[in-house]
GUMAR-532988 format. One record per residue: residue in one letter; x, y, z of N, C-alpha, C, CB in turn. Coordinates in steps of 0.02 Angstrom, whole numbers, padded with zeros to 5 digits, always signed. Glycine has a CB too. Example, Ala and Ser with C-alpha at 12.3 -4.5 7.8 and 13.67 -1.06 7.14 Angstrom:
<pts>
a+00660-00284+00390+00615-00225+00390+00660-00165+00390+00565-00224+00452
s+00642-00112+00354+00684-00053+00357+00645+00002+00394+00704-00030+00286
</pts>
This chain:
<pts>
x+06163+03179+15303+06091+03190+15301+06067+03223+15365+06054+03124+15289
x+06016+03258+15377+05984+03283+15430+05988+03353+15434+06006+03255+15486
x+05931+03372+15496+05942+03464+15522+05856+03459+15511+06004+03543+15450
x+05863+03534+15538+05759+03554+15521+05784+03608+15488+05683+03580+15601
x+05707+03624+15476+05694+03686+15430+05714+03681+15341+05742+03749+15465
x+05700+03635+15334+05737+03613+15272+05674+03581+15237+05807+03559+15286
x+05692+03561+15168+05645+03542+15117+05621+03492+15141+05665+03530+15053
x+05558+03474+15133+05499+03412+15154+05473+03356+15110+05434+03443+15171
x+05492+03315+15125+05475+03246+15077+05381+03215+15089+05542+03169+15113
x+05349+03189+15069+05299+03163+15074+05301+03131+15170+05296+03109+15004
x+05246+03163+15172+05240+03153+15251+05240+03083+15315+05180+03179+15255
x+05238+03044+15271+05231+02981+15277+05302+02954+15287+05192+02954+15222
x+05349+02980+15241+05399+02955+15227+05425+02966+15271+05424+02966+15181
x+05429+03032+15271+05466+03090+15315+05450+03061+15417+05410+03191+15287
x+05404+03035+15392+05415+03003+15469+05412+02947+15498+05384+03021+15506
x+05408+02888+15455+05453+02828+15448+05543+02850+15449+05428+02791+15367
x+05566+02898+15406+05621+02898+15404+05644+02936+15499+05640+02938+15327
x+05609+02988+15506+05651+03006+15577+05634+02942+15647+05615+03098+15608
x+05593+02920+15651+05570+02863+15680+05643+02832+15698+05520+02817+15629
x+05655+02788+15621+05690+02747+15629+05770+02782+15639+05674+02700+15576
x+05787+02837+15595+05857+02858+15595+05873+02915+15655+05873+02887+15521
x+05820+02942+15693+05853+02983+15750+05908+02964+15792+05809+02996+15794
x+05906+02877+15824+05944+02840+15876+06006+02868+15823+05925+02743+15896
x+06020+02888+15755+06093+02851+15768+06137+02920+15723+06101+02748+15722
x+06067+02962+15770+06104+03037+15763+06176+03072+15788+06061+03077+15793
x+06224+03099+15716+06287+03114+15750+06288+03188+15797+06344+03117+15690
x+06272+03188+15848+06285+03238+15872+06326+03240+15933+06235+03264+15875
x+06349+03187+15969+06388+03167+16039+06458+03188+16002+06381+03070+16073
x+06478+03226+16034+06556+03223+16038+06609+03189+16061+06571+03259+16058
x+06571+03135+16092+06618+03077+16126+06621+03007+16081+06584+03057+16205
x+06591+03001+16017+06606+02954+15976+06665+02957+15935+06558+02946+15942
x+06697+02905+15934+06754+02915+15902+06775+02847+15882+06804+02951+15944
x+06787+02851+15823+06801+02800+15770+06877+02765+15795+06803+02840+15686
x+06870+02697+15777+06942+02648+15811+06996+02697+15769+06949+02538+15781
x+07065+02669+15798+07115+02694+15740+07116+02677+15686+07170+02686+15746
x+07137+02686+15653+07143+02648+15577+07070+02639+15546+07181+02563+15583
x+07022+02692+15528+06960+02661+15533+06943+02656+15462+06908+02697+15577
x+07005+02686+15419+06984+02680+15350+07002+02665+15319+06972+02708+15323
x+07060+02605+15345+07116+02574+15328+07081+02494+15301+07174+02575+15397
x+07097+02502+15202+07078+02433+15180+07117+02374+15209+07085+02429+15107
x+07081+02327+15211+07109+02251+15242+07199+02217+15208+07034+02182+15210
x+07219+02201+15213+07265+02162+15192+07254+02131+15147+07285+02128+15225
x+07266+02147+15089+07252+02097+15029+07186+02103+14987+07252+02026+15058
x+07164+02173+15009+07101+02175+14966+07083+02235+14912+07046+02175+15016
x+07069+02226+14863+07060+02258+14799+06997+02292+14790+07067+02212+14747
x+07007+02359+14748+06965+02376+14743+06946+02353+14672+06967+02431+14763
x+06875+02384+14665+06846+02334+14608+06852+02380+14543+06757+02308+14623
x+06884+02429+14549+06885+02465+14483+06962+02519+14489+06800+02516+14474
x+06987+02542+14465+07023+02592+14470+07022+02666+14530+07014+02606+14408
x+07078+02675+14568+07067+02733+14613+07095+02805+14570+07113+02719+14689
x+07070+02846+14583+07081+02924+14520+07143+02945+14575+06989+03008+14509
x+07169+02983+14532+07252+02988+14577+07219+03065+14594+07355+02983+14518
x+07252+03090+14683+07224+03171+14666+07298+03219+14659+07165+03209+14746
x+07282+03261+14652+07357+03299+14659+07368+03323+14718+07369+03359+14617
x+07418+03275+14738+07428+03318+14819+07487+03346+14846+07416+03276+14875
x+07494+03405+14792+07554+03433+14806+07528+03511+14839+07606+03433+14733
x+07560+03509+14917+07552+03551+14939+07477+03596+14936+07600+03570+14920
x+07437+03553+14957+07356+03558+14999+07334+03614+15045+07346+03497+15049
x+07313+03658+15039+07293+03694+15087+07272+03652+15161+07238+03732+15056
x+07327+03707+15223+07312+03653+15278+07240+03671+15297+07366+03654+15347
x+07189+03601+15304+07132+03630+15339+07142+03583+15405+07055+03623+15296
x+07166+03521+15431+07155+03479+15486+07192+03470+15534+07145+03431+15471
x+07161+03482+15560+07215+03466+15631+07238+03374+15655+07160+03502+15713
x+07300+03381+15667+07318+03314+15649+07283+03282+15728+07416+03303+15629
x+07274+03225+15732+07258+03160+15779+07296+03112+15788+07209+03128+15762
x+07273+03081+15841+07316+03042+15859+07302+02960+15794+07301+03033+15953
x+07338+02954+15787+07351+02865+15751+07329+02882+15674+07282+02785+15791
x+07339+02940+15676+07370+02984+15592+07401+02980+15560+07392+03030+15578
x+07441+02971+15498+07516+02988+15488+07490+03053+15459+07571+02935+15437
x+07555+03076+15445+07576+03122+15409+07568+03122+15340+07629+03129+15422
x+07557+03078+15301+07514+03048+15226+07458+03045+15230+07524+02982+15198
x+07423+03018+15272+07333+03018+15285+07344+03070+15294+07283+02978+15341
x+07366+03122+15323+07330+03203+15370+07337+03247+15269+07425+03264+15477
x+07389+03217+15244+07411+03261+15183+07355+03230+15108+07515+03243+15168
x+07312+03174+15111+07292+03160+15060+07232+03181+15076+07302+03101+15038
x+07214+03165+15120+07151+03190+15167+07150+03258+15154+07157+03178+15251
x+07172+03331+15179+07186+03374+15127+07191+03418+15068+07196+03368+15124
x+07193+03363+15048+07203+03379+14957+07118+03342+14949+07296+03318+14897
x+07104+03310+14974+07043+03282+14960+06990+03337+14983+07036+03211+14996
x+07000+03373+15011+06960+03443+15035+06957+03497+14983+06997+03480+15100
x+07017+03499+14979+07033+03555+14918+07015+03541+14873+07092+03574+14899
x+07027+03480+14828+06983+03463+14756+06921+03472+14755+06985+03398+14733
x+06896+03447+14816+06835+03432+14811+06785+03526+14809+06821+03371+14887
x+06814+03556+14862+06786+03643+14875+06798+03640+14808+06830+03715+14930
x+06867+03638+14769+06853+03672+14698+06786+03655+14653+06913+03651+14653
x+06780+03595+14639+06768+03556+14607+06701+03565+14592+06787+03505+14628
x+06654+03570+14669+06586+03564+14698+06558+03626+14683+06582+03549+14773
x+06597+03675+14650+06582+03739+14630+06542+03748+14563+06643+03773+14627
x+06532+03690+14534+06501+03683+14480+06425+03659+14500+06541+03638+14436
x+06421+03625+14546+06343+03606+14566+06315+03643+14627+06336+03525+14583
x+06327+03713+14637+06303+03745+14694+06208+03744+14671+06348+03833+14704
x+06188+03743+14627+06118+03719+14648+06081+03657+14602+06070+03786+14646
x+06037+03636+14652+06003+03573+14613+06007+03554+14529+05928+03582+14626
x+05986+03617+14514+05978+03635+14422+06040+03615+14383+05969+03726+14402
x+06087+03643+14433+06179+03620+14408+06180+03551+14382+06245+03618+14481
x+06170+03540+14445+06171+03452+14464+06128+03400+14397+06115+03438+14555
x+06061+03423+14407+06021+03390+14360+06059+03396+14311+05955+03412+14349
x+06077+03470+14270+06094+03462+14185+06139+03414+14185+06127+03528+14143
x+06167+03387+14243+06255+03354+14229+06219+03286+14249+06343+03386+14294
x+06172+03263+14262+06140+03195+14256+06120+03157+14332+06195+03148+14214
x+06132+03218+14366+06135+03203+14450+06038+03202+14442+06186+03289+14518
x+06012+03131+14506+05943+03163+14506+05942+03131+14579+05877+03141+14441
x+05885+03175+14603+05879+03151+14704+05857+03099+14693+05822+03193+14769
x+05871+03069+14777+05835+02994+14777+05787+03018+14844+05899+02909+14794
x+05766+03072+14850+05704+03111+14884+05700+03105+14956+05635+03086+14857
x+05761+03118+14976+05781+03097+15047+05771+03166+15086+05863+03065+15052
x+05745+03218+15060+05747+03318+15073+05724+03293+15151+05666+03392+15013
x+05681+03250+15164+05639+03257+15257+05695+03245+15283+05571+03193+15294
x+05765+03243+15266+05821+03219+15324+05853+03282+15342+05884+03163+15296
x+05840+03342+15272+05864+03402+15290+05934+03390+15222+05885+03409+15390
x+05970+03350+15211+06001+03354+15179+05993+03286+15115+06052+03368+15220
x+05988+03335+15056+05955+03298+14996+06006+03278+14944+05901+03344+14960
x+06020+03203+14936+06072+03198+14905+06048+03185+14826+06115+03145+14939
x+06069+03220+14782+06081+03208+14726+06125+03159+14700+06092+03253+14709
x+06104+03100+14634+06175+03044+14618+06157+03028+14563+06193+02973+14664
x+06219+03034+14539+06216+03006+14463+06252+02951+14460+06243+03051+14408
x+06201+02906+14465+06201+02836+14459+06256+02790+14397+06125+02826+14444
x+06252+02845+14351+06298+02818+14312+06375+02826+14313+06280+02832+14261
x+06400+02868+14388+06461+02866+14382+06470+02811+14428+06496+02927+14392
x+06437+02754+14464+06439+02719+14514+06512+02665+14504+06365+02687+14519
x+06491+02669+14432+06517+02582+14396+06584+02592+14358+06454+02545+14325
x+06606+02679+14343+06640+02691+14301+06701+02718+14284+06615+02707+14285
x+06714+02647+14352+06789+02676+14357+06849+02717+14395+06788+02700+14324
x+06788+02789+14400+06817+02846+14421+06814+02821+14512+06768+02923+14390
x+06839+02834+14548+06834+02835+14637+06873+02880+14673+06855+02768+14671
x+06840+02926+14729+06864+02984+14760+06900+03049+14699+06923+02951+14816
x+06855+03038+14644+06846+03088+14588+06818+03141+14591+06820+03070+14545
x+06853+03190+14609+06800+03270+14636+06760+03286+14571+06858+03360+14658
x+06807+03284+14524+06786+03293+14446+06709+03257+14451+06847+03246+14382
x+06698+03195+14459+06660+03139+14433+06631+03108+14503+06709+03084+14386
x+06597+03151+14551+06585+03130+14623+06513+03115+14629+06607+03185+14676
x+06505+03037+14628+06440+03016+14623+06365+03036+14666+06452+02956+14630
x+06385+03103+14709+06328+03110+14745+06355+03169+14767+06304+03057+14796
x+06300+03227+14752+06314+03302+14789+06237+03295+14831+06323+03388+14721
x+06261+03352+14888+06226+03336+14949+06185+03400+14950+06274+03323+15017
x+06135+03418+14969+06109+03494+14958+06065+03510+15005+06074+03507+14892
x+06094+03567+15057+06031+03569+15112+06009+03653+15111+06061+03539+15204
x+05955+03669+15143+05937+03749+15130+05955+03779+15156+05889+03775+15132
x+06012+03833+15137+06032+03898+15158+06008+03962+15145+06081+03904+15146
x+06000+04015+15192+05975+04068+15160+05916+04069+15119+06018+04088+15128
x+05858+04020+15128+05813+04031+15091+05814+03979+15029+05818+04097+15077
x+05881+03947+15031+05892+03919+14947+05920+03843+14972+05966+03976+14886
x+05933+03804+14906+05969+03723+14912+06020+03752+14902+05955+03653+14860
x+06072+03743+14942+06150+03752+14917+06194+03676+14926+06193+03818+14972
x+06257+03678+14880+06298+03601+14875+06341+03612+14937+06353+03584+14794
x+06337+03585+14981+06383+03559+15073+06412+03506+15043+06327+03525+15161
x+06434+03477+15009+06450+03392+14994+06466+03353+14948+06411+03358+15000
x+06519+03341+14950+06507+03292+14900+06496+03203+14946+06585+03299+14841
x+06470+03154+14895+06480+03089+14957+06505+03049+14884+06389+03047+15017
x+06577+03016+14888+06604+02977+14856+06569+02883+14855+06675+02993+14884
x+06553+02852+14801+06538+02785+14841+06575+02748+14801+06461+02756+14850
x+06603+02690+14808+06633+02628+14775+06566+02585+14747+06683+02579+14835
x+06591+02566+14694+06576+02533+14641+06535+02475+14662+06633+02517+14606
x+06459+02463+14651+06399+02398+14677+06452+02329+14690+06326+02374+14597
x+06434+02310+14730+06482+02240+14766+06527+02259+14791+06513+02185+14726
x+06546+02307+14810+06609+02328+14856+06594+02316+14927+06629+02406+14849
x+06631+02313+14975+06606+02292+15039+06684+02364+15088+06616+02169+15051
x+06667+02352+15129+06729+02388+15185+06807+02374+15178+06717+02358+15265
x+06806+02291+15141+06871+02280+15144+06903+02296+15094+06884+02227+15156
x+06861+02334+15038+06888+02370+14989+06906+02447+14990+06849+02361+14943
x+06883+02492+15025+06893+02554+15036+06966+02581+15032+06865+02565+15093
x+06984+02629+14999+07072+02639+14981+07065+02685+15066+07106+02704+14877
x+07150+02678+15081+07146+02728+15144+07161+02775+15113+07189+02721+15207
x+07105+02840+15157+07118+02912+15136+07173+02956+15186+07043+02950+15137
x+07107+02969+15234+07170+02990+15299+07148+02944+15353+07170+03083+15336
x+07158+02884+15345+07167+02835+15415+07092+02875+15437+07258+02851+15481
x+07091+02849+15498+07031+02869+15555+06996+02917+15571+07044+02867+15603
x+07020+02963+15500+06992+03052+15505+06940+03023+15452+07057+03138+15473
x+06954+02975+15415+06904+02982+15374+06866+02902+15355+06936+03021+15311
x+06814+02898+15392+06770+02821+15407+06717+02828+15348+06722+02812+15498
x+06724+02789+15334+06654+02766+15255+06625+02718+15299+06685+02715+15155
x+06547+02746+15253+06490+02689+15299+06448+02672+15232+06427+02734+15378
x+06391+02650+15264+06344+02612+15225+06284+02627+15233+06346+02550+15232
x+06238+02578+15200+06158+02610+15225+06130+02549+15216+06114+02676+15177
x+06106+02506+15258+06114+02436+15227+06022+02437+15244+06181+02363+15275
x+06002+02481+15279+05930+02485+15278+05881+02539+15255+05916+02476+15335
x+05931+02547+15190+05866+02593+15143+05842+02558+15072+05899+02679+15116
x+05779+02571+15064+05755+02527+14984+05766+02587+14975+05675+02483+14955
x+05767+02568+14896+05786+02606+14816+05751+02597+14789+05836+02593+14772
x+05709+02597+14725+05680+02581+14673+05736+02582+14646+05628+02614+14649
x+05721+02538+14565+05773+02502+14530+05802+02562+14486+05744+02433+14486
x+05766+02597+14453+05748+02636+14398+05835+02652+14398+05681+02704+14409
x+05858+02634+14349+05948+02644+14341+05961+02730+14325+05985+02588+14257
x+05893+02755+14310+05930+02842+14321+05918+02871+14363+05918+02895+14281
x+05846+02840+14417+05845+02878+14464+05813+02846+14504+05826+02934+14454
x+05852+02823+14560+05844+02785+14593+05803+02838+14663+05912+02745+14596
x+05751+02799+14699+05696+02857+14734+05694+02812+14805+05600+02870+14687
x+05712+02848+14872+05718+02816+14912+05631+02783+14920+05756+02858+14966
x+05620+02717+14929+05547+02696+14943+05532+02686+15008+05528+02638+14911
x+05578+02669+15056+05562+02634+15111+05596+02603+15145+05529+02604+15104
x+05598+02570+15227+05662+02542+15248+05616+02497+15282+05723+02588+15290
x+05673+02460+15281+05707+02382+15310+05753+02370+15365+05746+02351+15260
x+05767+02312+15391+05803+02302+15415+05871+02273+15397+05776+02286+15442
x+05930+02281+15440+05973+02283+15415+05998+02217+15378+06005+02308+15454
x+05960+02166+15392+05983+02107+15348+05924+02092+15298+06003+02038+15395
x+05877+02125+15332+05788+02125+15283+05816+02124+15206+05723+02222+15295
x+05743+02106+15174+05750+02103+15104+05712+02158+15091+05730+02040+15067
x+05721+02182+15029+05677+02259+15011+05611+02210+14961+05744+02341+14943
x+05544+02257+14960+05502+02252+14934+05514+02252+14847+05467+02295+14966
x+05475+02191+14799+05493+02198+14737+05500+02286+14712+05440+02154+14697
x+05550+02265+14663+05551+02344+14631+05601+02393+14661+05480+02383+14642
x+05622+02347+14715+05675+02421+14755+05723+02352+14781+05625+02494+14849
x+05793+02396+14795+05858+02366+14825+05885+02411+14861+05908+02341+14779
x+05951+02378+14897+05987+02395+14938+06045+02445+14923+06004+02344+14959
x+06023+02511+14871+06078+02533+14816+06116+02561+14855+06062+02579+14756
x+06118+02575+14921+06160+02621+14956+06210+02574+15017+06106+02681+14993
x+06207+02477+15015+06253+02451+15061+06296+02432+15008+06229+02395+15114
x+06337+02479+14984+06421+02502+14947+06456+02582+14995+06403+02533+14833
x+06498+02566+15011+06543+02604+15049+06541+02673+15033+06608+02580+15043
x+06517+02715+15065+06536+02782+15035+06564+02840+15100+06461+02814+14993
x+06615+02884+15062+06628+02935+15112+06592+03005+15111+06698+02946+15109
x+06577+03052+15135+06556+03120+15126+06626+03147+15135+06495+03149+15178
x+06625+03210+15098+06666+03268+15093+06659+03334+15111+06677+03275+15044
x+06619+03375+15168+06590+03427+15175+06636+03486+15164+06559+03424+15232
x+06615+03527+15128+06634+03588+15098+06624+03634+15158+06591+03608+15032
x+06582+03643+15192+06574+03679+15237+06576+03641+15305+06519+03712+15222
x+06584+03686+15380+06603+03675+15421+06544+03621+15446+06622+03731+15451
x+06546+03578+15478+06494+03529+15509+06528+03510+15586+06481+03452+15455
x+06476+03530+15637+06487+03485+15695+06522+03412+15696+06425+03476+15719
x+06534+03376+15664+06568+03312+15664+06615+03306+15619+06528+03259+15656
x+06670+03358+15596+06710+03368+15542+06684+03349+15476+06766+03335+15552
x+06745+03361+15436+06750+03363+15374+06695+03314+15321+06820+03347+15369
x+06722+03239+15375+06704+03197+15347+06649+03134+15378+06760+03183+15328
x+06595+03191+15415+06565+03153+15454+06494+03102+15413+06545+03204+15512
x+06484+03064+15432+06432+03007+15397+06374+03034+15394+06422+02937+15433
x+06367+03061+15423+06307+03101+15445+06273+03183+15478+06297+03065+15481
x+06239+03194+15471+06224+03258+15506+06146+03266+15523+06248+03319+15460
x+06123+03270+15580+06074+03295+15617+06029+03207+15611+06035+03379+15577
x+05992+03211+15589+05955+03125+15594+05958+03108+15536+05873+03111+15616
x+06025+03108+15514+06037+03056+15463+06064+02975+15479+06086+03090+15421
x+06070+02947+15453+06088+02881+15485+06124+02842+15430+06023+02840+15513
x+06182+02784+15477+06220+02749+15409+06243+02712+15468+06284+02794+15345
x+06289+02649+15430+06324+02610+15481+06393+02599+15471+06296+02550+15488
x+06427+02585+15484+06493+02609+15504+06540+02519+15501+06484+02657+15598
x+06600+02504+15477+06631+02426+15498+06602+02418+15558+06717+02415+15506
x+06599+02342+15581+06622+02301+15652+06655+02334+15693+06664+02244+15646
x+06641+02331+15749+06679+02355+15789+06721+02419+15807+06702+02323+15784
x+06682+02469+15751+06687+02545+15751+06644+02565+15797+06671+02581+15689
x+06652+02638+15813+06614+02680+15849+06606+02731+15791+06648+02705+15920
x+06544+02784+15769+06527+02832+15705+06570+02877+15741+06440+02861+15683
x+06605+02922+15699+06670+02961+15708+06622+03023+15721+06735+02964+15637
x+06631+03087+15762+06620+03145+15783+06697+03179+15790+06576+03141+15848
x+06702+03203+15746+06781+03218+15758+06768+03315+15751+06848+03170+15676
x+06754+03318+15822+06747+03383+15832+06801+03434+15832+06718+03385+15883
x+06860+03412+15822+06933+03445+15849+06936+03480+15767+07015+03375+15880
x+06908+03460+15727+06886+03474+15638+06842+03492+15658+06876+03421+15574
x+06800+03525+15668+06737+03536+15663+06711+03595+15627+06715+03534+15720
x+06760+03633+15647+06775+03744+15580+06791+03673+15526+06899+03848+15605
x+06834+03655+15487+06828+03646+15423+06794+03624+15377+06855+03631+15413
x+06785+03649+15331+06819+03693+15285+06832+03767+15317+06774+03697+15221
</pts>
């Protein structure tokens, strides 16, 4: 989420939301996520099925890191490549809508995520095909798709997250945004605090784990949580990843 010059949400909103989400803007190049930062717990399940990708021989986009393997740097990867293919179908809003995607009116962050709520529950996870949230910020005059953001299935927590590429790639949360309920289109209303309760009519639809996938190059790599004053939170004892050494890819 984030940047200027970009589409404008109701004014009010729009500045409640930078208020609170500027502090935990990714733009330092000195943050850097523990090792292992996307590595599920010992013994913990995910709550629905993981979609297998094909990862035979991935276009290289990443430069490897330290406390990597050589399997995270290669699924990680292929998770780029599906996804550029894939995201080629929702390059604008209109795409998105016919296929059941609708905003939750977040445009004042600069980057407007589209989600179809109904792939949340269904199964599919880190599904380029079936990727519950395309991201859309203004280029050239227009909304273009930068994104996909993958999320695990309502009740999922951190210790469920499958590892992708280890520490290149950190899933966060949003544990202080309301939702309205509305199961097709859920509309950001308002924030809270991070253990706060949301106002009747709205929930916490966004503290379930999700990763971004950026199609295009971003200051904080591939797979950064954030961009410009967007905001999310990250496990215990993480630092939000800026993994600038990625920063050209795609």
């Amino acid at each position: 989420m984030g940047g200027s010059g970009r589409r404008v949400a109701a004014p009010r909103l729009a500045a409640a939301l930078a208020a609170v989400l500027v502090a935990a803007a990714c733009g330092s190049s000195t943050a850097r996520t523990s090792a292992g930062a996307s590595k599920a717990a010992p013994g913990s399940t995910l709550a629905t099925t993981t979609t297998t990708l094909n990862t035979a021989n991935p276009s290289v986009h990443l430069v490897s890191e330290q406390d990597v393997t050589p399997t995270e740097l290669h699924r990680a990867d292929a998770l780029i490549d599906a996804t550029i293919k894939d995201l080629k179908r929702f390059q604008t809003p209109a795409e998105a809508y016919a296929a059941g995607y609708r905003s939750i009116g977040d445009g004042a962050t600069g980057d407007e995520h589209y989600v179809n709520w109904s792939y949340i529950n269904d199964g599919h996870i880190l599904d380029p095909l079936r990727p519950e949230s395309v991201v859309y910020e203004v280029r050239d005059g227009q909304q273009t798709a930068v994104a996909a953001m993958y999320q695990l299935p309502f009740g999922s927590s951190f210790l469920n997250v499958p590892d992708v590429g280890g520490a290149l790639t950190q899933w966060h949360v949003h544990q202080d945004l309301c939702l309205t309920n509305n199961p097709q289109q859920r509309v950001l209303a308002g924030i809270t605090s991070l253990k706060g309760a949301c106002p009747p009519g709205t929930s916490k639809a966004g503290n379930t784990p999700m990763l971004h996938v950026w199609t295009v190059p971003n200051a904080c790599g591939p797979f950064a949580a954030l961009e410009g004053i967007g905001a999310g939170q990250v496990p215990a004892g993480q630092t939000r990843n800026c993994d600038t050494a990625n920063a050209s890819v795609p």
